[in-house]
C-alpha positions as CSV (number, residue, x, y, z in Angstrom):
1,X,-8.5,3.0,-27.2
2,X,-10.4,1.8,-24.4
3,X,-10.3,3.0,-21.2
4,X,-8.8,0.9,-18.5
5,X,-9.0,2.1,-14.7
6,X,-10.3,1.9,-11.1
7,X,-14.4,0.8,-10.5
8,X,-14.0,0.6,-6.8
9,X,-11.5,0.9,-3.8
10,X,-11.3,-0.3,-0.1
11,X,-8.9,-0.6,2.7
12,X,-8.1,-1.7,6.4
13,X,-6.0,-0.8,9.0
14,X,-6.0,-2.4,12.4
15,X,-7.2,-0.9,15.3
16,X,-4.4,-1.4,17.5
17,X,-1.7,1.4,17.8
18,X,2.0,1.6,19.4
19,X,3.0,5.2,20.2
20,X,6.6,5.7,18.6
21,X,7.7,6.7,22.2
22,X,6.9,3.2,23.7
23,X,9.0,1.7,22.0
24,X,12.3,4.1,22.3
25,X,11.1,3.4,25.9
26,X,11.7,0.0,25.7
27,X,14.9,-0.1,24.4
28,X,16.4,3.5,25.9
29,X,16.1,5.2,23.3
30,X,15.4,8.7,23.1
31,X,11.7,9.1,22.2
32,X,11.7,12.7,20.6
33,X,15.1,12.4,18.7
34,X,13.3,9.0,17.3
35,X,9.8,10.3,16.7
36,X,11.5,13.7,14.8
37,X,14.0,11.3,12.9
38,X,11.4,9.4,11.3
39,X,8.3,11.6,11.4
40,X,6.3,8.9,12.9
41,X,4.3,9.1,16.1
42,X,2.9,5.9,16.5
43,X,1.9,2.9,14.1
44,X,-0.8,0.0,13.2
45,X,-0.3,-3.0,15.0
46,X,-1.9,-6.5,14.2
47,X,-4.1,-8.3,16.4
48,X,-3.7,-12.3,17.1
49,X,-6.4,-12.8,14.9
50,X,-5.7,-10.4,11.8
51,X,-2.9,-11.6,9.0
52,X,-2.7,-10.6,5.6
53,X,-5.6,-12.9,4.6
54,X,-7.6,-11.3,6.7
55,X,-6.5,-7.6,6.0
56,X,-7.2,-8.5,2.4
57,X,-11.0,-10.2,3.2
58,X,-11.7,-6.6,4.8
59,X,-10.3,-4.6,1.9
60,X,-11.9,-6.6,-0.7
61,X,-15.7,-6.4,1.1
62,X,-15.2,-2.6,1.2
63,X,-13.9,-2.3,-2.6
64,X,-17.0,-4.6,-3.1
65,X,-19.4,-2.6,-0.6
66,X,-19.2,0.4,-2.6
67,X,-20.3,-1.1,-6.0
68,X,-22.7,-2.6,-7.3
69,X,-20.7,-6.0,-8.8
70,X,-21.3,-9.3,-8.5
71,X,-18.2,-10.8,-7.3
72,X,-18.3,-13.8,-9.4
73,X,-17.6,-11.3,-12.5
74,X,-14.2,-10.7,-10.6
75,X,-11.7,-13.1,-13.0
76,X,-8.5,-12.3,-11.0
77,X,-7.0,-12.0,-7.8
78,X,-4.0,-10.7,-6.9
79,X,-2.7,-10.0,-3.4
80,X,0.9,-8.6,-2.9
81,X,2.6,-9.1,-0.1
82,X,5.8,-9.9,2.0
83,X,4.0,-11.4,4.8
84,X,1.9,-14.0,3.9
85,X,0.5,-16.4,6.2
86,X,1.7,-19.5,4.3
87,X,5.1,-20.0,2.5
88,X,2.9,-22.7,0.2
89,X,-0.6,-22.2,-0.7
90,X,-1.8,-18.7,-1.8
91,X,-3.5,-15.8,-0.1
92,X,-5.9,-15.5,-3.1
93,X,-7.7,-18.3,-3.0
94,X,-8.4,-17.1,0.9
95,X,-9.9,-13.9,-0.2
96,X,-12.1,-15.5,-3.4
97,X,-13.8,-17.8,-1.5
98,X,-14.3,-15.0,1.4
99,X,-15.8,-12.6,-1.0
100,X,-17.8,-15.2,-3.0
101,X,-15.7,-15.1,-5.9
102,X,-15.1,-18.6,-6.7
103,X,-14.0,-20.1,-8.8
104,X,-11.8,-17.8,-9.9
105,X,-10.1,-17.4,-13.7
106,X,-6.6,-16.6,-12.2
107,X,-5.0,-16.5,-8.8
108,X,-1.6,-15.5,-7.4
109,X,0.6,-14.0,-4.6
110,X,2.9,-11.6,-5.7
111,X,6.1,-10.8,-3.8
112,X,8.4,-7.7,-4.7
113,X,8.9,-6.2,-1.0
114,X,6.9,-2.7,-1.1
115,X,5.5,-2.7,-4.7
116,X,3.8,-6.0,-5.0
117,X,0.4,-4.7,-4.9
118,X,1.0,-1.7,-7.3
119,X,2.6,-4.9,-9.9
120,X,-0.6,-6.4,-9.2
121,X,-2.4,-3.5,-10.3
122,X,-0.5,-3.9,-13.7
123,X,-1.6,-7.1,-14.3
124,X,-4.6,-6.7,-14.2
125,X,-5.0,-4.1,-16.4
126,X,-3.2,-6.2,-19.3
127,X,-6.1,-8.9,-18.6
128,X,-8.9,-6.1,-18.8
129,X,-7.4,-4.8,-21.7
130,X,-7.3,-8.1,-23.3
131,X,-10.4,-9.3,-22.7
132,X,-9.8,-11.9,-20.6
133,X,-11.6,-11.0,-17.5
134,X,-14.2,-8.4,-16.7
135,X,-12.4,-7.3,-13.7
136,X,-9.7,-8.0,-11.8
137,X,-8.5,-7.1,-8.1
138,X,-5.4,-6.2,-7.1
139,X,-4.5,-6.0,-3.4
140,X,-1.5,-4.8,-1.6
141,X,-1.5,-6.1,2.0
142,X,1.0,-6.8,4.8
143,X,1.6,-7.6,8.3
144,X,5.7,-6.4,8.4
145,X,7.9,-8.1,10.4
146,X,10.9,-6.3,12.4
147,X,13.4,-7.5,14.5
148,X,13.4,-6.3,18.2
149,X,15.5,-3.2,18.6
150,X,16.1,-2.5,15.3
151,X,15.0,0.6,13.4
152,X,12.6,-0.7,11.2
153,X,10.7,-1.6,14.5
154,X,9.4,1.9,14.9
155,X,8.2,2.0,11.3
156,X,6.8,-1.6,10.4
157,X,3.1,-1.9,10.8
158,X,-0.1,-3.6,9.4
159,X,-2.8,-2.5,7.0
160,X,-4.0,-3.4,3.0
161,X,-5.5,-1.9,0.2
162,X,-7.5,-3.2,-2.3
163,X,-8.8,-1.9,-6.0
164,X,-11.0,-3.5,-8.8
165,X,-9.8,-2.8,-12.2
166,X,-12.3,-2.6,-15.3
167,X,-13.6,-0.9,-18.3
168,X,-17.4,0.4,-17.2
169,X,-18.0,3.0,-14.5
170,X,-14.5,3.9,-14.2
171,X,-14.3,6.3,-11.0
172,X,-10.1,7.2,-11.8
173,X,-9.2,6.8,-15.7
174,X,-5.7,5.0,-15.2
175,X,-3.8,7.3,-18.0
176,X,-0.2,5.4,-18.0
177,X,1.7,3.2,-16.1
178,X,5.5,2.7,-15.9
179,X,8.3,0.7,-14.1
180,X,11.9,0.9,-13.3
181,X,13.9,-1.8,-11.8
182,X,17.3,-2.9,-11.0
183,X,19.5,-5.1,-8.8
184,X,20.0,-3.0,-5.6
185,X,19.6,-5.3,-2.6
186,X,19.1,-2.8,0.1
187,X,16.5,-4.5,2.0
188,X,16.0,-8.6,1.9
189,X,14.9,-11.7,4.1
190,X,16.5,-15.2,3.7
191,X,14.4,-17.7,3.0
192,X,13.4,-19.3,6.7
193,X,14.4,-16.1,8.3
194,X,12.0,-14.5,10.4
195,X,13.3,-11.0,10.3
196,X,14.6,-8.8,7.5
197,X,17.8,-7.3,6.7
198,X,19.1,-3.7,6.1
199,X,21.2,-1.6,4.4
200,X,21.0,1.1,6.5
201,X,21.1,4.5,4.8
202,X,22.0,2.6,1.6
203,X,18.0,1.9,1.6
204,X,17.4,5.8,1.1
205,X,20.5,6.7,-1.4
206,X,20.5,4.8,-4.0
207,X,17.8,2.5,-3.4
208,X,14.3,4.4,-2.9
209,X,15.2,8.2,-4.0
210,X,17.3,6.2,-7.5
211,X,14.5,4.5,-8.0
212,X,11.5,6.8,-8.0
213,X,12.9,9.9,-9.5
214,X,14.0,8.0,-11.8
215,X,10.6,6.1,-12.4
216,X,8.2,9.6,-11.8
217,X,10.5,11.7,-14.4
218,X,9.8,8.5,-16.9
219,X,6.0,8.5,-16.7
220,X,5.7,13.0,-16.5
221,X,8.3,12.7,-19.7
222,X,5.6,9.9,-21.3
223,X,2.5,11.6,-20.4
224,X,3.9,14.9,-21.3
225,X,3.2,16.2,-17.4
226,X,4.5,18.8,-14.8
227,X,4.1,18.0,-11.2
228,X,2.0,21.1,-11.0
229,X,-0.8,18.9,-13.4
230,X,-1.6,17.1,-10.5
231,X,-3.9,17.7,-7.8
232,X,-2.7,15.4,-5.4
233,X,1.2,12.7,-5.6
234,X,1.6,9.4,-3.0
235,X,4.8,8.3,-3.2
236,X,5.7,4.9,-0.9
237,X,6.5,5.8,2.9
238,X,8.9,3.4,4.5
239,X,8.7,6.6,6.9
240,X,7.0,10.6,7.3
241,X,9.9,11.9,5.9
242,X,11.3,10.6,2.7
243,X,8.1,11.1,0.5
244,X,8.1,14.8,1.4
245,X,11.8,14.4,0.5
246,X,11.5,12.7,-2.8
247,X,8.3,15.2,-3.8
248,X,10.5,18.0,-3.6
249,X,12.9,16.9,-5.4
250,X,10.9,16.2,-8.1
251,X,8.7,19.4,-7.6
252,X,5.2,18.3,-6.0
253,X,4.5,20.6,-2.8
254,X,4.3,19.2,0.9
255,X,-0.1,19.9,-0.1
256,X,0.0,17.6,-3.0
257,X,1.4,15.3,-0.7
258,X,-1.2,16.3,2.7
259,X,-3.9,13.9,1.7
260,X,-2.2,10.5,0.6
261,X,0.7,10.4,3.5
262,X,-0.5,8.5,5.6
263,X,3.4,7.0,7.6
264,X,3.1,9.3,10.3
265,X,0.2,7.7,12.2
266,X,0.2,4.4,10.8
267,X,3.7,3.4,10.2
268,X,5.2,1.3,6.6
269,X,2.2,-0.4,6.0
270,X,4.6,-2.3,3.1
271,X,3.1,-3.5,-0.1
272,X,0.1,-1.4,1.2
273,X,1.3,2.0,1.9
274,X,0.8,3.3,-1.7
275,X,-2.6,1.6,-2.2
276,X,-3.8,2.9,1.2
277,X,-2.6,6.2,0.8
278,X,-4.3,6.2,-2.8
279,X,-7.6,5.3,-0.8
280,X,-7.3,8.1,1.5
281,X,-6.8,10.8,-1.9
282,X,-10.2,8.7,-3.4
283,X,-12.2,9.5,-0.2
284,X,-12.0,13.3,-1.1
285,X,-11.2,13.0,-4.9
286,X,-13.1,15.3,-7.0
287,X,-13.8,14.5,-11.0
288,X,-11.1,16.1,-13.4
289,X,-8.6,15.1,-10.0
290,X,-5.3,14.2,-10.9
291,X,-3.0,11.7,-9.4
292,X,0.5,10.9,-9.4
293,X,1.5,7.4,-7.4
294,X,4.4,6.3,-7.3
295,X,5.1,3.0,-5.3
296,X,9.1,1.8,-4.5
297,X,9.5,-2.2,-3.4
298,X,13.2,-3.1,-1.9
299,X,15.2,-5.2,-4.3
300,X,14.5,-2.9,-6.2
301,X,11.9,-1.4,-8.3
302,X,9.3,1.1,-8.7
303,X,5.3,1.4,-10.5
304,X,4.2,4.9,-11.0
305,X,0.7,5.7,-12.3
306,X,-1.0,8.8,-13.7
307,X,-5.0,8.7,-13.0
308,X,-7.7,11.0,-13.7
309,X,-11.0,10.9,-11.6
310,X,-14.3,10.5,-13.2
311,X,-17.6,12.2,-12.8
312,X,-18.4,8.4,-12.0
313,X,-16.8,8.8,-8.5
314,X,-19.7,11.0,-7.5
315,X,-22.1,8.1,-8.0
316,X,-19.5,5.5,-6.2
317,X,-20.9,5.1,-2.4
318,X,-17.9,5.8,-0.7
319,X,-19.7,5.6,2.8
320,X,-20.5,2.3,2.0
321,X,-17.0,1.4,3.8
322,X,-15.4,2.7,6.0
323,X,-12.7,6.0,4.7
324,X,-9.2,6.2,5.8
325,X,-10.0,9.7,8.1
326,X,-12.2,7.2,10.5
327,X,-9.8,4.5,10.7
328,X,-7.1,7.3,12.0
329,X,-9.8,8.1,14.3
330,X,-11.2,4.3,15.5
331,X,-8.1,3.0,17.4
332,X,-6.5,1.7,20.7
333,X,-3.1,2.2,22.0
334,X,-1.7,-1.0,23.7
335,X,1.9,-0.8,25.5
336,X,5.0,-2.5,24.9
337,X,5.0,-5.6,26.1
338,X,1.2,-6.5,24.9
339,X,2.9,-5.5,21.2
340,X,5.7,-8.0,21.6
341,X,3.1,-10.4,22.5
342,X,0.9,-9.6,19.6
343,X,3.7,-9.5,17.3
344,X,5.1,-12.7,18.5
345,X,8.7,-11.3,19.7
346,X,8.9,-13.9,22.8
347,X,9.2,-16.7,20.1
348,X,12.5,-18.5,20.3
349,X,13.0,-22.4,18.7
């Protein structure tokens, strides 16, 4: 068998921050009771200037930065995401001809809410597997939306991850993969709508806790695992306090957890929270370092992983780009009504 797994990883996450409090300001709302509720103090917000093609362009160059590949061996791109800048005419293509990959074998924008970059890192897999590219990039990136007032505007925020898949100088040995999906429509957007819909606490029960239990005991029953195997577990954060939920009830610890949760001082960076949290754990991943990720996309469905770091990782140059623990650190808090500016709130037809 050959291995298949990651050669490189990069991320971005806007400077721009929102305190949790400003916004329970804004709408009378009780800042603590909100902050405690959700476990998050304050999250990413979006420049003018930045969209999901742009988040991507930054996460590609640092996947890229850190290895030594020509980009025109990269034979696919794909970029998940539910907030792509154009309804026709792909992101990919964007980020190819950004990172001087072009032309490229195969192109596409994936869409399944939360989990469309972790589908992406499926793919390409198969097509490393197969032989028909040399590597492939996957990229989970989003600008969410939220409507004003509502509770997912505490939570939805900005930020991407991106990962090049191959077979040579693998840093994280990708030991299994494994989905679940069904029909739960706890979280949608109409076609033409600007703002998404809810189902309220039918998003946490059965929606996201169904669907990765369900998906994490499936991949530990496959590889023949214990959540005390692993050394660290990311599970998707729509907020600070379900994946600390979800881990104990499948049996990780609140420490395996530390590293990759990333919600409370970024927000639901969407399609990619898992990816970036998975960046963070790479910053300080070790060889012989398991992982458990576990992503969850509204709709609904859910792509866990099982990795294994390399010795290779040593020889990655991580500082090449910039880590997650200085993009926590590199930020500028902007008040209320410079977000709904930013964010495009005062928009009426």
């Amino acid at each position: 068998m050959v291995d298949i797994g990651i050669i490189s990883y990069g991320a971005h996450i806007p400077r721009l921050r929102i305190k949790t409090e400003e916004i329970a300001k804004a709408w009378g709302k009780d800042p603590v009771s909100i902050s405690k509720g959700l476990g998050i103090i304050e999250k990413s917000v979006p420049s003018p200037d930045q969209d999901v093609a742009t988040i991507s362009v930054e996460a590609a160059r640092s996947a890229l930065a850190r290895v030594n590949i020509d980009p025109q061996e990269i034979g696919a791109i794909y970029v998940g995401s539910e907030s792509h800048p154009y309804a026709v005419k792909p992101t990919g293509t964007i980020v190819g001809e950004a990172i001087g990959a072009t032309p490229i074998l195969k192109v596409a924008d994936y869409e399944f809410a939360c989990k469309a970059g972790t589908a992406a890192i499926q793919t390409c897999m198969a097509l490393v597997k197969s032989n028909m590219i040399k590597f492939g990039m996957a990229i989970g990136s989003d600008t969410s939306q939220a409507a004003p007032g509502d509770a997912l505007e505490y939570a939805a925020s900005a930020g991407g991850g991106a990962l090049i898949i191959g077979k040579q100088d693998i840093i994280a040995k990708i030991n299994g993969t494994c989905s679940f999906t069904t029909d739960t429509p706890d979280f949608w957007r109409r076609e033409g709508r600007k703002y998404p819909a809810h189902g309220g606490r039918f998003t946490g029960t059965p929606a996201y806790f169904k669907h990765i239990t369900s998906n994490a005991k499936n991949l530990m029953e496959n590889m023949k695992s214990k959540p005390e195997d692993y050394k660290y577990a990311i599970f998707h954060q729509p907020n600070g306090k379900f994946p600390i939920r979800v881990a104990k009830m499948l049996g990780f610890t609140e420490e395996q957890v530390k590293q990759g949760l990333l919600c409370p001082y970024i927000g639901n960076t969407y399609s990619g929270a898992t990816m970036i949290g998975l960046a963070s754990v790479l910053d300080v991943s070790k060889p012989n370092d398991r992982i458990f990720l576990c992503s969850y996309g509204s709709g609904a469905g859910s792509d866990a992983f099982d990795f294994t770091v390399t010795d290779q990782i040593n020889k990655l140059e991580r500082k090449n780009a910039t880590l997650i623990s200085q993009f926590l650190e590199n930020k500028q808090y902007i008040d209320y009504a410079n977000y709904a500016k930013y964010r495009d709130l005062l928009y009426y037809d």
